[in-house]
VMD Tcl script that builds the backbone (N, CA, C; Angstrom):
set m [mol new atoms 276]
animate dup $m
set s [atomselect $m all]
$s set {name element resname resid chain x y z} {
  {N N UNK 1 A 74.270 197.054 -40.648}
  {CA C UNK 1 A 73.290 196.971 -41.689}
  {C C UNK 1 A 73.944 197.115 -43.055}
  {N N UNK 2 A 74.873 197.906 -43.048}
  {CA C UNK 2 A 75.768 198.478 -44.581}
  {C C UNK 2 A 76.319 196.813 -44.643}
  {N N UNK 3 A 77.147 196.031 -43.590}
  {CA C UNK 3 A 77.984 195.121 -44.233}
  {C C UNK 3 A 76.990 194.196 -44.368}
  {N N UNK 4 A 75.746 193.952 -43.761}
  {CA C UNK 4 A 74.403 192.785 -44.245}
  {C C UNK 4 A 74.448 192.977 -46.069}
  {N N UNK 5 A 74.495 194.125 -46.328}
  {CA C UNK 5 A 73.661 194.226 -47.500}
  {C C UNK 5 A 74.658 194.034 -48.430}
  {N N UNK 6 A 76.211 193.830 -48.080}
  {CA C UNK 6 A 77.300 194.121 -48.854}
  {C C UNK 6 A 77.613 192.740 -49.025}
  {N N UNK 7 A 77.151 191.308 -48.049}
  {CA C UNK 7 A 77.440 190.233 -48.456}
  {C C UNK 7 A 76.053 189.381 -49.299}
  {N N UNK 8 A 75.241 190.150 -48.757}
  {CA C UNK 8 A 74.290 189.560 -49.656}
  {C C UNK 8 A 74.723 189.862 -51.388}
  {N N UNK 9 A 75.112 190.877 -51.375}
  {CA C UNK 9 A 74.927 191.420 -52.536}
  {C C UNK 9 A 76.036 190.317 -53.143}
  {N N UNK 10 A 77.022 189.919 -52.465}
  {CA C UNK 10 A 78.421 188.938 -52.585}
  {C C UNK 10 A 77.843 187.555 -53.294}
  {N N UNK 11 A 76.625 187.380 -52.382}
  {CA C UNK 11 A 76.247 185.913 -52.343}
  {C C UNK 11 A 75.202 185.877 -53.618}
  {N N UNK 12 A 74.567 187.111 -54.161}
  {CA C UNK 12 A 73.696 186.783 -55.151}
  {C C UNK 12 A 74.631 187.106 -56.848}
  {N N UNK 13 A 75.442 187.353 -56.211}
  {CA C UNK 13 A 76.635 187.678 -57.602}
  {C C UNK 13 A 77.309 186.284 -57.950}
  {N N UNK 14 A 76.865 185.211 -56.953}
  {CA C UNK 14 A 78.043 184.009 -57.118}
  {C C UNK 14 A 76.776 183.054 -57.382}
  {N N UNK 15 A 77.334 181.899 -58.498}
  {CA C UNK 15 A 77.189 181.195 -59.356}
  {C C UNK 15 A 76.344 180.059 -58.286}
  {N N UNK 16 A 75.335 178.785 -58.875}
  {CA C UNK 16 A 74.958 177.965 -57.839}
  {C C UNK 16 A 76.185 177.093 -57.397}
  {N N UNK 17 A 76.971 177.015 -58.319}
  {CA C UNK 17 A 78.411 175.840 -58.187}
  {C C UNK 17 A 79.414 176.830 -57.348}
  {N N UNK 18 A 79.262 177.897 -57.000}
  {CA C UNK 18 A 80.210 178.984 -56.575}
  {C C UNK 18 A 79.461 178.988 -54.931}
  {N N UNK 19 A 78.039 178.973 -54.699}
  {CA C UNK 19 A 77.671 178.963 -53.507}
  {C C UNK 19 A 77.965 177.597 -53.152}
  {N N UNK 20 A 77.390 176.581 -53.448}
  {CA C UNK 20 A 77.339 175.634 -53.134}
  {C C UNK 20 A 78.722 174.611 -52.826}
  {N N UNK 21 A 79.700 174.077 -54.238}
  {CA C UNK 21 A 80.604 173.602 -54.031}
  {C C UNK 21 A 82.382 174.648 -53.931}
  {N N UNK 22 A 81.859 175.894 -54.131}
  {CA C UNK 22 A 83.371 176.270 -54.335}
  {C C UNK 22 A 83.770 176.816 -55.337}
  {N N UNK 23 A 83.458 176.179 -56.359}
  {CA C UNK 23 A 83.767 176.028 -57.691}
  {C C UNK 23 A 83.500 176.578 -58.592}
  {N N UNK 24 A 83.986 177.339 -59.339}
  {CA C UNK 24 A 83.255 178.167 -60.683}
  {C C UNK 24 A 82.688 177.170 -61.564}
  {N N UNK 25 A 81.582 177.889 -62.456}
  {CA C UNK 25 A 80.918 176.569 -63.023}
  {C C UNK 25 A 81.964 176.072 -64.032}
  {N N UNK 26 A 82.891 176.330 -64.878}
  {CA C UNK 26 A 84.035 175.548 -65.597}
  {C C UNK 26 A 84.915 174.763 -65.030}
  {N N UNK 27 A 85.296 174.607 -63.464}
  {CA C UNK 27 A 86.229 174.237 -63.292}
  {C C UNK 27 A 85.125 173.244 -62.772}
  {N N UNK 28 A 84.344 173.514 -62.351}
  {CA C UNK 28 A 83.104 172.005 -62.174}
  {C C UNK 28 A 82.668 171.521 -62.989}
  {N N UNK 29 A 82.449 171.409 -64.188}
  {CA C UNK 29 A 82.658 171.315 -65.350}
  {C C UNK 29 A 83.832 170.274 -65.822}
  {N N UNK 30 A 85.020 170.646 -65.734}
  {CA C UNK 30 A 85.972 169.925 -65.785}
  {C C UNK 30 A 86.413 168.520 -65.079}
  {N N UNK 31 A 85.986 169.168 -63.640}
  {CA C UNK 31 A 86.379 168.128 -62.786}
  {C C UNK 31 A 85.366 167.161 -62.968}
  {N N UNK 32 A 84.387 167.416 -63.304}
  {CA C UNK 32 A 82.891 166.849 -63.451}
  {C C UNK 32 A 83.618 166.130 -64.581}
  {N N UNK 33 A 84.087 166.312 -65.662}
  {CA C UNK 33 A 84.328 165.693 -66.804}
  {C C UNK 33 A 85.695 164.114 -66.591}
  {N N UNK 34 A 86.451 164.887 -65.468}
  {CA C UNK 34 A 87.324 164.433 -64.995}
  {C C UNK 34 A 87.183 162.987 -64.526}
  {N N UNK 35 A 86.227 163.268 -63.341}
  {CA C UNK 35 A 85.562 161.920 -62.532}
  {C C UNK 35 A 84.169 161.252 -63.594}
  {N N UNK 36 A 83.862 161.401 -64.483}
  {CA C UNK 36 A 84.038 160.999 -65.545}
  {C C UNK 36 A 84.526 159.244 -66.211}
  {N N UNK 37 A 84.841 160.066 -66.676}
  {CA C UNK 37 A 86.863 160.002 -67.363}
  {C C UNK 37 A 87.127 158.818 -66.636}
  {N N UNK 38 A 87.604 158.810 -65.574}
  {CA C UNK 38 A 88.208 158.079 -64.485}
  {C C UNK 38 A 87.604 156.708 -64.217}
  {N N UNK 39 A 85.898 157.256 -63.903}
  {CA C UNK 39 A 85.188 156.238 -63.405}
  {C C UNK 39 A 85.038 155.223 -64.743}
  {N N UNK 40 A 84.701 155.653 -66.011}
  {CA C UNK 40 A 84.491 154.535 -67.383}
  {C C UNK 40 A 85.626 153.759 -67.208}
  {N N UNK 41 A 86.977 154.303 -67.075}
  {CA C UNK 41 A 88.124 153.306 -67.218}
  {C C UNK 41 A 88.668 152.564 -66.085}
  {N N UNK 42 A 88.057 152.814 -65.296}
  {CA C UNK 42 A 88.056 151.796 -63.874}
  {C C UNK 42 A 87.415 150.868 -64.121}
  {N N UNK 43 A 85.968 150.841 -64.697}
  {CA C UNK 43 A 84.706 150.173 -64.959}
  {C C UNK 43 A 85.411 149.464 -66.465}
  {N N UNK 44 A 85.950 149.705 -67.131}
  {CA C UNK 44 A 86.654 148.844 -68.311}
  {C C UNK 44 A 87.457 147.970 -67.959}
  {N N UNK 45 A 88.656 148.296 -66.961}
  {CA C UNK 45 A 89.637 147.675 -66.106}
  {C C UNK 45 A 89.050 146.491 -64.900}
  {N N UNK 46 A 87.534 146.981 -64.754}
  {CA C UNK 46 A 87.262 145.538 -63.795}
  {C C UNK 46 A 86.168 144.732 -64.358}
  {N N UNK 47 A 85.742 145.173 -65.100}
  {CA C UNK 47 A 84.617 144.335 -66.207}
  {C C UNK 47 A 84.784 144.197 -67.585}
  {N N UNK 48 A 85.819 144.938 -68.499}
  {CA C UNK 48 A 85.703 145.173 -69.660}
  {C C UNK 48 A 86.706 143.359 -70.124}
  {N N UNK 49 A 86.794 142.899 -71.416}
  {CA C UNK 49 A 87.253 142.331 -71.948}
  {C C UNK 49 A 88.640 142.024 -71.468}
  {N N UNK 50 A 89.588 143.031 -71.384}
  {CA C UNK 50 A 90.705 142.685 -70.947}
  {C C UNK 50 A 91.095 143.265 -69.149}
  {N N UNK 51 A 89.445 142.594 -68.241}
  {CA C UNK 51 A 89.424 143.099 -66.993}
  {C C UNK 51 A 89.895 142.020 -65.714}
  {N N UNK 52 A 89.868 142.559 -64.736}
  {CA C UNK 52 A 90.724 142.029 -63.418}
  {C C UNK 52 A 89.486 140.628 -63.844}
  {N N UNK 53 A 88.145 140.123 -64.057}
  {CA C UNK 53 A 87.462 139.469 -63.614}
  {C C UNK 53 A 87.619 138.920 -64.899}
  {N N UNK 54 A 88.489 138.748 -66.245}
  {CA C UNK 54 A 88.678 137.796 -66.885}
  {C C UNK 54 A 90.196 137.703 -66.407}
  {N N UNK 55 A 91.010 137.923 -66.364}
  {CA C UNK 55 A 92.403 137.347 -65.118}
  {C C UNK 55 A 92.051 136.724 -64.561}
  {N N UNK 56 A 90.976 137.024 -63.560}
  {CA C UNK 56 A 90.842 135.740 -62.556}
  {C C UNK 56 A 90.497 134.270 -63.014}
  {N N UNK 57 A 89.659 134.616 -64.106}
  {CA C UNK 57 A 88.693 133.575 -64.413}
  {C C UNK 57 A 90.097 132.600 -65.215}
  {N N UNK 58 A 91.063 133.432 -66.383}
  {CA C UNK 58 A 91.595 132.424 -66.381}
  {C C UNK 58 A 93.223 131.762 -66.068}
  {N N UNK 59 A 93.158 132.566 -64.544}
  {CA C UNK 59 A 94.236 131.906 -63.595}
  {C C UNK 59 A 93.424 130.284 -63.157}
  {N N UNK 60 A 91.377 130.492 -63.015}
  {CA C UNK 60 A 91.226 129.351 -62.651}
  {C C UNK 60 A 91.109 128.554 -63.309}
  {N N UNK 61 A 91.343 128.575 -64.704}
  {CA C UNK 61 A 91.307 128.046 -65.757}
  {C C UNK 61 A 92.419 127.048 -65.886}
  {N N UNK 62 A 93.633 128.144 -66.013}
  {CA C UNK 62 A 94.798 127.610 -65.800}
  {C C UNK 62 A 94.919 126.669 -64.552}
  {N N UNK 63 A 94.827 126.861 -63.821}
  {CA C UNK 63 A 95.079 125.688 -62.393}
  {C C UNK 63 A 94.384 124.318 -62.461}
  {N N UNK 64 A 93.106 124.735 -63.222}
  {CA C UNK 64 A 92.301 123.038 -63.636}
  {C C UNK 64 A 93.106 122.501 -64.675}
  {N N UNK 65 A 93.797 123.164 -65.931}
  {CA C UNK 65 A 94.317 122.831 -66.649}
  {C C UNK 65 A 95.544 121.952 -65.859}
  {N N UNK 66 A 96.213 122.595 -65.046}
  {CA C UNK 66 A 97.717 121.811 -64.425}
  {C C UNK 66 A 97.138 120.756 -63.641}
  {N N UNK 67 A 95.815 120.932 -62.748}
  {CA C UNK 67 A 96.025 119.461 -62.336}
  {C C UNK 67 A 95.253 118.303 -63.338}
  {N N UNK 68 A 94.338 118.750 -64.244}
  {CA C UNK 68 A 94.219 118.011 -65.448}
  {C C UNK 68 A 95.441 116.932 -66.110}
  {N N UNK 69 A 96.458 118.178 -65.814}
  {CA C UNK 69 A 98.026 117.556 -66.625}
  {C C UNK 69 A 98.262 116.311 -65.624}
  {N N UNK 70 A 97.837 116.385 -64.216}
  {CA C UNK 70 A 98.550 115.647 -63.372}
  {C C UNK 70 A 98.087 114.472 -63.252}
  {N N UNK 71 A 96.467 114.549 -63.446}
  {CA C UNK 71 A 95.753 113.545 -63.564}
  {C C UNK 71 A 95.898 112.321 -64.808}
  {N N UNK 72 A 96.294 113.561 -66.100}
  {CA C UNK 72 A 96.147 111.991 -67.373}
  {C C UNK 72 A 97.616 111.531 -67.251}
  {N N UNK 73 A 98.886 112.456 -66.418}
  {CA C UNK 73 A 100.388 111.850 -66.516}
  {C C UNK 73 A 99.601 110.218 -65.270}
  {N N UNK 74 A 99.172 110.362 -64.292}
  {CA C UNK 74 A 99.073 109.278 -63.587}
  {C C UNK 74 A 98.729 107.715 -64.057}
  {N N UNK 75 A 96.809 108.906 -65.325}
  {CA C UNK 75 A 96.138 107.212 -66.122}
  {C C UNK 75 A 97.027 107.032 -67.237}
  {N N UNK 76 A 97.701 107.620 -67.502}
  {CA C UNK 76 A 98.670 107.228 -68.584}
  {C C UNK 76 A 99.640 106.581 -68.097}
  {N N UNK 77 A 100.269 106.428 -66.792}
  {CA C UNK 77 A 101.671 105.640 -65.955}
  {C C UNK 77 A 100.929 104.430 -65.702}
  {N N UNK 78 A 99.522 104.499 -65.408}
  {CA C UNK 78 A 99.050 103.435 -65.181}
  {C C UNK 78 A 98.529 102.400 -65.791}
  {N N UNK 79 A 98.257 103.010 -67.300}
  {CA C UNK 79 A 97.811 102.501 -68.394}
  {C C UNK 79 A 99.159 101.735 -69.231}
  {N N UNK 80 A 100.305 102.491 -69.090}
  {CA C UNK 80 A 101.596 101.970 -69.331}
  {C C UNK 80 A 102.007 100.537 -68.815}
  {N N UNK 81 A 101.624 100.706 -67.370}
  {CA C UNK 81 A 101.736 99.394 -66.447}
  {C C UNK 81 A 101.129 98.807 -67.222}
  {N N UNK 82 A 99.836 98.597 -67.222}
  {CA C UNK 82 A 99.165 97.626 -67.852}
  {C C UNK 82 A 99.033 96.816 -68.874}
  {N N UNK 83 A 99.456 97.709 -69.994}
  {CA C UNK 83 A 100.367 97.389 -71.448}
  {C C UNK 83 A 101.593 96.025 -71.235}
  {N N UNK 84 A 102.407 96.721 -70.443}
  {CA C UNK 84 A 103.670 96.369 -70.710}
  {C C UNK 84 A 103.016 95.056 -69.780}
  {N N UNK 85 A 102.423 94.811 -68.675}
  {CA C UNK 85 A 102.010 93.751 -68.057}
  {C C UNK 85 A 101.514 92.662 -69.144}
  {N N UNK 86 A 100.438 93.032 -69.829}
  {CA C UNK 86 A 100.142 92.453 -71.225}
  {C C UNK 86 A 100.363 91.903 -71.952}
  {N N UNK 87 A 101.583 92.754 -72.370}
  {CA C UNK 87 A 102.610 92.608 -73.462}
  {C C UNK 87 A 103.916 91.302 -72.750}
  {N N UNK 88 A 104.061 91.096 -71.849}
  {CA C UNK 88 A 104.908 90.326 -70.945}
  {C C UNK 88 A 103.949 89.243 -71.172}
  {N N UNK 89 A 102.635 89.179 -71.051}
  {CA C UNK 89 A 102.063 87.726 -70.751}
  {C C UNK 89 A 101.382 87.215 -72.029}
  {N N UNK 90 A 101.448 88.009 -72.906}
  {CA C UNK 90 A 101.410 87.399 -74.348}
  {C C UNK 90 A 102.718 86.955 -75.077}
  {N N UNK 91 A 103.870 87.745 -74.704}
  {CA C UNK 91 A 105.141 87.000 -75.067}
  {C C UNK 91 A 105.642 85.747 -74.559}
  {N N UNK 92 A 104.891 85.345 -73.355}
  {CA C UNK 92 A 104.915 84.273 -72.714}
  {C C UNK 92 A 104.379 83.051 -73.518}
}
mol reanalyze $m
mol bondsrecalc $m
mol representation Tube
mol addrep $m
């Protein structure tokens, strides 16, 4: 009965963050501030302006751009042909 009353007395001396997580309320507090902290600049890093989801967007940017390149080098080789074909049958 003496040690009942000796932990109660333990448990109403300690904080809700002290029963509950462990934690004194400052250092929950902190860590609280911590994860935080952490989570905004994760959330900047995958959505913000300079985030993983504008990288992506313009790697695909870039790749339409290169086969763009590949496409006008072709109508341009082919447009060349055609010229110079032209140009041969008017000098004629």
């Amino acid at each position: 009965m003496h040690n009942e009353a000796l932990y109660e007395e333990i448990d109403n001396s300690l904080s809700f963050t002290e029963k509950h997580l462990g934690l004194s309320l400052s250092k929950f507090l902190i860590l609280l501030g911590i994860v935080l902290v952490v989570g905004v600049y994760i959330g900047v890093l995958l959505f913000g302006d300079n985030s993983l989801e504008v990288l992506l967007g313009l790697e695909d940017y870039q790749q339409y751009l290169q086969n763009e390149i590949i496409r006008l080098k072709d109508e341009n080789a082919g447009l060349q042909k055609e010229y110079f074909e032209l140009k041969e049958i008017s000098a004629q």
